[in-house]
C-alpha positions as CSV (number, residue, x, y, z in Angstrom):
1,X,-7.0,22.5,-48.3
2,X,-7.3,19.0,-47.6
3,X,-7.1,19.3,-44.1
4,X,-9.5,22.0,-44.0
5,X,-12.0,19.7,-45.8
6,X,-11.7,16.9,-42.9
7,X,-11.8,19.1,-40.6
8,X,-15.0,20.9,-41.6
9,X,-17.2,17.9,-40.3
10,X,-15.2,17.1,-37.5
11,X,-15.4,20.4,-36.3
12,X,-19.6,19.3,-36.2
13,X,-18.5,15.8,-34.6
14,X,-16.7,17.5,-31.4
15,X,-19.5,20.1,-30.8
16,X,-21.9,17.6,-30.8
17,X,-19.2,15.7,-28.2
18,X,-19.2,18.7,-26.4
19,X,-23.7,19.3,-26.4
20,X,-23.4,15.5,-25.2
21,X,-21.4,16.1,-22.5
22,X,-22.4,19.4,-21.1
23,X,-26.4,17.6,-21.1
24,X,-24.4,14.8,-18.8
25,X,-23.2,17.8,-16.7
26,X,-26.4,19.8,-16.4
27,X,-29.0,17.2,-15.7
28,X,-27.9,16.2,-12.2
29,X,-28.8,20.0,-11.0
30,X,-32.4,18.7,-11.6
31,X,-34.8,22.1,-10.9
32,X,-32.2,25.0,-10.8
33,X,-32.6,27.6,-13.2
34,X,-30.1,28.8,-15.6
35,X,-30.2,31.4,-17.8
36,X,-28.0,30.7,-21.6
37,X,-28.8,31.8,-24.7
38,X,-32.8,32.2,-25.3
39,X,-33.6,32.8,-21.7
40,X,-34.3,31.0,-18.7
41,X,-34.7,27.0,-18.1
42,X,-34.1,24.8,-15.6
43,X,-30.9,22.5,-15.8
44,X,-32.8,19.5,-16.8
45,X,-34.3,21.7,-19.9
46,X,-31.4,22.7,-21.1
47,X,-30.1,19.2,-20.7
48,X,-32.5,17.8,-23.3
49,X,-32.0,20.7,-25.7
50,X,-28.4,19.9,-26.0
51,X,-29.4,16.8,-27.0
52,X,-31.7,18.3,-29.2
53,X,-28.7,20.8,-30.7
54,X,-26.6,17.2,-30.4
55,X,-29.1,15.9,-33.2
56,X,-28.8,18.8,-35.5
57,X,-25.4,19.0,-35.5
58,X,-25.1,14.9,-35.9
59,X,-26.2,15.8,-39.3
60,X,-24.6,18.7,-40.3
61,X,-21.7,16.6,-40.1
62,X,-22.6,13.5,-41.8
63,X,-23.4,16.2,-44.3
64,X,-20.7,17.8,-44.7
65,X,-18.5,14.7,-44.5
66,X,-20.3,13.6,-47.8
67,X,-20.8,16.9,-49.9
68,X,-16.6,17.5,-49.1
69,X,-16.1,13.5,-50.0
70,X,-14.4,14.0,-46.1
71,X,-15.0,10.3,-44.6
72,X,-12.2,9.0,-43.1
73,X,-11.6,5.8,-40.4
74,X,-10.8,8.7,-38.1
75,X,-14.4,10.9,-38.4
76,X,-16.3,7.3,-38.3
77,X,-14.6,6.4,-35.0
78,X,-15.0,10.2,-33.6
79,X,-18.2,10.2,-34.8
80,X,-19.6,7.0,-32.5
81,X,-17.7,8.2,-29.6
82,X,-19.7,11.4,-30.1
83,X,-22.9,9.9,-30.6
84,X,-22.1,7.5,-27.5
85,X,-22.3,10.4,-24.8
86,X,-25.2,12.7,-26.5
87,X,-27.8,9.6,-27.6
88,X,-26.5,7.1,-25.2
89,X,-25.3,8.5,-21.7
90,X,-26.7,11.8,-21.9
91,X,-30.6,10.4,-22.8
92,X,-30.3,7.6,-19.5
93,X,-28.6,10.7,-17.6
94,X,-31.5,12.8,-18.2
95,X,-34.4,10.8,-17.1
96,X,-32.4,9.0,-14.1
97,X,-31.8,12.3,-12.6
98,X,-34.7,14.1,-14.3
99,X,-37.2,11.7,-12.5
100,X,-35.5,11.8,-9.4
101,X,-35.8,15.8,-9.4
102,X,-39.5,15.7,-10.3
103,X,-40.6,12.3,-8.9
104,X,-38.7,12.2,-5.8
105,X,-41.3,9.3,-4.2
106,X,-41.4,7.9,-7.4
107,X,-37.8,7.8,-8.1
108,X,-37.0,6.2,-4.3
109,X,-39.3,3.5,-4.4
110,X,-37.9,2.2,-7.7
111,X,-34.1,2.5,-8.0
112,X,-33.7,-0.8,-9.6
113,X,-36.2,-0.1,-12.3
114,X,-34.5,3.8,-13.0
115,X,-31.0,1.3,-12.6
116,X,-32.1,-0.8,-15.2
117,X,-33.5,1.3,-18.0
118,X,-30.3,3.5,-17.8
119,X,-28.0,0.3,-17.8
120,X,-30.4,-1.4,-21.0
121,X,-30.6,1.8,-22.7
122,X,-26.1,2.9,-22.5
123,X,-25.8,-0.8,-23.2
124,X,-28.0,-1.0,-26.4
125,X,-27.0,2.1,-27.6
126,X,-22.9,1.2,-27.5
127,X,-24.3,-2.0,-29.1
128,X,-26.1,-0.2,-31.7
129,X,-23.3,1.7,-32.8
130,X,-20.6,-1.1,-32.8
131,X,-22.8,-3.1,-34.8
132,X,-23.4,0.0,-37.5
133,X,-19.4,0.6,-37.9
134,X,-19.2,-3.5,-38.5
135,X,-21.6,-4.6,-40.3
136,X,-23.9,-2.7,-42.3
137,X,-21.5,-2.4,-44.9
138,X,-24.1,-4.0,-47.8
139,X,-26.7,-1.6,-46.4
140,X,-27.4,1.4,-48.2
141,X,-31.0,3.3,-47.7
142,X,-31.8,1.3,-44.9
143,X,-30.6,1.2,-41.3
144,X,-30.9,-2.6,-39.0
145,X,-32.5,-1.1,-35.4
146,X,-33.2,2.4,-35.0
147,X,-30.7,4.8,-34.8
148,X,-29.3,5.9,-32.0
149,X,-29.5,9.8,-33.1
150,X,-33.1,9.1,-33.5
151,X,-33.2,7.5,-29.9
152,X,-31.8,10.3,-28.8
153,X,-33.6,12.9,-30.3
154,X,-37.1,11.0,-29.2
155,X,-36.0,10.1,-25.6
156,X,-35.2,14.2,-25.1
157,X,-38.2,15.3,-26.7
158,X,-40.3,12.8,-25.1
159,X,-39.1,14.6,-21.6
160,X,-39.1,17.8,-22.7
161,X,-43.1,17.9,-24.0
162,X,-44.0,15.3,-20.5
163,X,-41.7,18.6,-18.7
164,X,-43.8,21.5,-20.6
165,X,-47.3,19.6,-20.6
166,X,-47.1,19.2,-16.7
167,X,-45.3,22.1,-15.4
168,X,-42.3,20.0,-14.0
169,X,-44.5,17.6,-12.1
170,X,-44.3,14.3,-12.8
171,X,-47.1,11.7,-11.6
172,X,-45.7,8.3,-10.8
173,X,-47.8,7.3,-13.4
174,X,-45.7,9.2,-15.6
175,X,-42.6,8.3,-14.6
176,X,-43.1,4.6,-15.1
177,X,-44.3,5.4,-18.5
178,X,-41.4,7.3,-19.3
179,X,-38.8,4.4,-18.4
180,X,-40.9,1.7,-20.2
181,X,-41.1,3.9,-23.2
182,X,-36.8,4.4,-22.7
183,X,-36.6,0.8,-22.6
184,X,-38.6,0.1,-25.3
185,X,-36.4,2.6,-27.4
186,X,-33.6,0.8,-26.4
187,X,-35.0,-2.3,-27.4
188,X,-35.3,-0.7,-31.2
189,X,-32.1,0.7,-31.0
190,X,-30.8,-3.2,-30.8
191,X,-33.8,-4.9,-32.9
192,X,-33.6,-6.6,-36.2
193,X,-36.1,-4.4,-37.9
194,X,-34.8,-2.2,-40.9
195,X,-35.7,1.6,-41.1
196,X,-36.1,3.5,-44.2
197,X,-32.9,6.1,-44.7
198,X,-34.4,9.5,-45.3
199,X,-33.1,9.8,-49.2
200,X,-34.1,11.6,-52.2
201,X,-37.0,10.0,-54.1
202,X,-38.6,10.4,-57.2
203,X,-41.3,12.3,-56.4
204,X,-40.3,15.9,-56.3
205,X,-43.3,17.2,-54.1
206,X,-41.9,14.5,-51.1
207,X,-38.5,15.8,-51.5
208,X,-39.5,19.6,-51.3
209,X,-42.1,18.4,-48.4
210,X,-38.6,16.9,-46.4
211,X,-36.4,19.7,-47.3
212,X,-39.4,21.9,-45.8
213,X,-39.5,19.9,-42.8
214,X,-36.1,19.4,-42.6
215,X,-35.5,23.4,-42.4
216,X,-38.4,23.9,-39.8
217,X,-36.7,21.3,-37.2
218,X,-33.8,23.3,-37.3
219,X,-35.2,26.6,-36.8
220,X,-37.1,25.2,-34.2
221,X,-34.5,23.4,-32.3
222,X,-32.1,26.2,-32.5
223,X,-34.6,28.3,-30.8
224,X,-35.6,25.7,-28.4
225,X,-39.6,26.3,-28.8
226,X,-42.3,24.1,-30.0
227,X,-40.8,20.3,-29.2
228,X,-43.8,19.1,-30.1
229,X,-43.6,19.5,-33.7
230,X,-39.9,18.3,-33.4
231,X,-41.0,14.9,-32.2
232,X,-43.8,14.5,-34.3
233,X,-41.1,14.8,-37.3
234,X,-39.6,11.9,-35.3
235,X,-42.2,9.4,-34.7
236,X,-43.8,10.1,-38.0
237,X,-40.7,9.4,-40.1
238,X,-40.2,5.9,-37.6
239,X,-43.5,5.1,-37.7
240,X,-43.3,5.0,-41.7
241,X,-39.3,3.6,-42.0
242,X,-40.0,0.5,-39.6
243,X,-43.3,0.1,-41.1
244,X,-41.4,0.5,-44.8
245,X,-38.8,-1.5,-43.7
246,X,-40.8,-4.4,-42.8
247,X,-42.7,-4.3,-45.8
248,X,-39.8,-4.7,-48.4
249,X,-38.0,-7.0,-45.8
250,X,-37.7,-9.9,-48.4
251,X,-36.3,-7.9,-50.5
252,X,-33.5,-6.0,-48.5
253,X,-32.7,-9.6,-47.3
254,X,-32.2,-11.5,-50.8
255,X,-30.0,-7.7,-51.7
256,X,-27.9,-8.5,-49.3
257,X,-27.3,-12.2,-49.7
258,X,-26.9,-11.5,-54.1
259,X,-24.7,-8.5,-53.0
260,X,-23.2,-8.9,-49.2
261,X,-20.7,-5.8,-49.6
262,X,-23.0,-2.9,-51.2
């Protein structure tokens, strides 16, 4: 039985290992269409709804992993490796071959800049999560940077709406805008700032109004429609943890000097 328990959210960990890595494979066939599942996308579609699927399933195991009292060295280790390839590798994958698909001028004219926001963006996301498994040990409803499974999550949906608004043409205009905004995600991921863990509160209304949202974002992103609403979760909860977190700064600092381990 106590195997069973472990291996309920590791059994999460490696399919989100597996989303991760199957976007990796997809988004290099750029335009092509494919038909999975709820119809017919285009390769680099479906490689930003695994990452989407990557998210959801991210959190089914942290989930799981604390309603079964299931953490282990083991499931943390897994766990970053996972989140490595789907928020890290698979995000820089998707708009380095994404933008060369759709913008091929674009793309040709500026390799070093496509080069450098994928290079910024792996790098601060393997920083991101070395630094979580080290040394937030005294943190515990706040995160230091932004998480790299809300990177992800953004960077995807970001393409995806940018994908759906223009009908798979990207202006040059758009493209550059797209690898500032990646390496200005990158940038959080890797930042000082703290962000506000999404917790129970006291008020009961907030709580039902998360659990409400919460339930939508999965029915959404299982079915792949509506991103929009998807990344508006996203930036609206950052928008309110960073600014949260850097309100009560002070006091999440002097916490952590009185009590250093939690």
């Amino acid at each position: 039985m106590s195997r069973i328990r472990y291996a309920i959210p590791n059994f999460f960990t490696s399919l989100n290992f597996l989303m991760g890595t199957f976007s990796v494979v997809l988004a290099p066939l750029g335009t092509q269409k494919m038909s999975f599942l709820w119809g017919e996308k285009t390769a680099l579609e479906w490689a930003g709804w695994l990452i989407v699927y990557s998210v959801l399933l991210d959190k089914l195991d942290g989930f799981f992993a604390k309603r079964l009292k299931a953490s282990s060295a083991f499931g943390a280790e897994f766990d970053s490796l996972a989140d490595l390839i789907a928020f890290g590798l698979a995000p820089a994958m998707l708009f380095f071959h994404g933008l060369r698909a759709i913008s091929p001028q674009w793309a040709a004219e500026n390799v070093p800049i496509q080069i450098l926001g994928l290079s910024f963006y792996v790098l601060c996301a393997a920083w991101r999560l070395a630094r979580y498994n080290v040394a937030q040990t005294g943190l515990k409803d706040y995160f230091v940077g932004m998480p790299s499974t809300l990177s992800g999550g953004f960077a995807a949906l970001t393409f995806l709406i940018a994908y759906k608004r223009t009908n798979g043409v990207f202006s040059g205009t758009l493209a550059s805008a797209l690898v500032a905004t990646q390496i200005l995600q990158a940038g959080l991921m890797i930042s000082g700032f703290y962000i506000s863990k999404l917790v129970s509160r006291q008020s009961k209304a907030f709580n039902t109004l998360q659990i409400v949202c919460v339930v939508i974002g999965y029915i959404l992103g299982l079915l792949m429609i509506f991103p929009e609403f998807l990344f508006s979760l996203i930036a609206i909860y950052s928008a309110v943890g960073f600014t949260y977190g850097i309100i009560r700064r002070s006091r999440i600092k002097a916490a952590l000097t009185t009590n250093p381990e939690g």
